[in-house]
Steps between C-alpha positions, in 0.01 A plus 500: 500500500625299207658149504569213329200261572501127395170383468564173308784245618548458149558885374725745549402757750314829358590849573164589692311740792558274869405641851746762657692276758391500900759503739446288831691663854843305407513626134531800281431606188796526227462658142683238312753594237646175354405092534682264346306223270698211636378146401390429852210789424408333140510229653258651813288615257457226293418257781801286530676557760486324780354788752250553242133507619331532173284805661459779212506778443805536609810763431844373457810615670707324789735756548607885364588833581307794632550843681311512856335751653819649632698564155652161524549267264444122619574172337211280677386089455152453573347158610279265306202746411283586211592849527817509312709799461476571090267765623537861550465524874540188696467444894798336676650380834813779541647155685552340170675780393814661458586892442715528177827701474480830323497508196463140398275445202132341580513304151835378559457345868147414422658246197745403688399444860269174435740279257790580695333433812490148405847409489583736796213353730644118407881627530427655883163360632459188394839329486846557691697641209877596595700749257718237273247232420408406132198554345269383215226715365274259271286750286744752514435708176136616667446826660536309846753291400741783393467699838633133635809544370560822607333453849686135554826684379414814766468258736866385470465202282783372381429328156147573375355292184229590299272255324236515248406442153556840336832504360509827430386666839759278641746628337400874700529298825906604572411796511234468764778309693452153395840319535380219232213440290314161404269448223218279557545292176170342314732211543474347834815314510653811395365696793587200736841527357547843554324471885722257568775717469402784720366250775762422675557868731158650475344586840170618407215485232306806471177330242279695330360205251410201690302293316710212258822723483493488876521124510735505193712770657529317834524161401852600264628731754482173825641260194816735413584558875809376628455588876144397530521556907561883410157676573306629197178724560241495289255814486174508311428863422323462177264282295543596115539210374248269700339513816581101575846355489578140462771479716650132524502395895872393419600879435392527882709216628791485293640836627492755764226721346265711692178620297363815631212697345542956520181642478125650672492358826854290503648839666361668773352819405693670771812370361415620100450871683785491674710451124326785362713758582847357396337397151369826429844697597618258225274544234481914593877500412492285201678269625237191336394652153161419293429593183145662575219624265242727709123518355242687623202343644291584231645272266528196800300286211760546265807443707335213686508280114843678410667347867459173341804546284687834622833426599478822715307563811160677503415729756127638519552901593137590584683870646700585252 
């Protein structure tokens, strides 16, 4: 069969011949139509994340859609393995699964599934989020970051803010459902200014930077609040901007601020499943949006360098 097959943790993967897959007794054998080239597989294939083994060849692919042998078509998530699903055929446990509606569109969930997942899986797994709380989304004009707003927003936030640096993108983000918008200013009393302001009510933080706009972000935001006994959570979803953060022990002790990470192995695997369904009845009736860009897989080296800067989502569509 034909795949996309990194052989150098420092290249983009090459359209190239790979062994058919081999199903074991708990799996079967999907022909896969659509996988989306989320930064969690660039960054799978280039060696950086942190389930990374370093073991190559490898093919990339976390996640995607395929039909089974029954007709069906599945959204699936595979675990940590070197057998990724930008392939033609891949091999997958039907228990991390989920049969799609009729008529959905493969390229569509497939984009969507993984980024929204994020925000979902933080939302419903890993914090106790009730309908009416205020939310943050720092990085909010990425691919991930948009489906925040709209997920935090499904999920019966009240007042949803959207931060980042892009002036421009923020200006889309009322009509993804952000309440308010916040531009991360080059000036940093200018950003503490305007975090200051929208401290005082927020509930959570839904972070896809980290790094030094993490500690800057966090720092303003326990400064500018007035009731500092009011619970703020913090959840680390994303790294963008730096994998370390300097946080200043005082941000810790000067409020009530709880900092949770969402991610591989900080939720059950049982409980990501179990979300599945819901998030794909949303995304199947458009509910989320994406702007996607299918490719086929014989151009994966191309897309792979033109994901670097594509504002839109690129799916892989080795069936189509």
């Amino acid at each position: 069969m034909k795949a996309a097959v990194v052989s150098s943790l420092h290249a983009p993967p090459r359209y190239a011949d790979f062994p058919d897959p081999v199903a074991s007794d708990d799996e079967m054998i999907v022909s896969v139509l659509a996988v989306g080239l989320h930064p969690r597989v660039r960054s799978q294939a280039g060696g950086s994340h942190y389930t990374s083994t370093g073991v190559l060849p490898l093919v990339p692919g976390v996640d995607g859609v395929g039909r089974d042998p029954a007709g069906a078509l599945r959204y699936f998530v595979l675990e940590d393995t070197t057998l990724g699903s930008m392939a033609e055929a891949i091999a997958i446990d039907p228990r991390r699964s989920v049969i799609l509606p009729p008529g959905c569109d493969p390229v569509v969930v497939a984009a969507a599934m993984n980024p929204a997942m994020s925000s979902w899986i933080a939302l419903r797994q890993r914090i106790s989020f009730s309908a009416g709380g205020n939310v943050l989304v720092l990085g909010a004009t990425g691919n991930a970051g948009r489906l925040a707003v709209r997920v935090a927003r499904l999920l019966g936030a009240s007042q949803v803010i959207a931060a980042g640096r892009n002036a421009q993108l923020l200006a889309e983000m009322p009509a993804l459902g952000a309440t308010s918008t916040l531009l991360l200013d080059d000036d940093a009393s200018v950003t503490r200014g305007r975090l200051g302001q929208a401290a005082s009510d927020l509930d959570v933080v839904l972070d896809y930077l980290w790094g030094q706009p993490a500690a800057t972000t966090m720092t303003a935001l326990i400064s500018g609040r007035g009731d500092r006994g009011r619970p703020l959570t913090w959840i680390s979803i994303g790294s963008v901007a730096g994998l370390n953060a300097p946080i200043p022990s005082a941000a810790l002790r000067a409020a009530r601020l709880q900092v949770v990470g969402s991610g591989q192995g900080s939720v059950a695997t049982s409980a990501i499943l179990a979300e599945l369904p819901g998030l794909a009845r949303e995304i199947s009736n458009g509910t989320l949006g994406l702007d996607v860009h299918a490719v086929s897989l014989a151009d994966v080296e191309q897309a792979w360098t033109d994901a670097t800067e594509a504002r839109h989502r690129i799916v892989i569509t080795p069936g189509r």
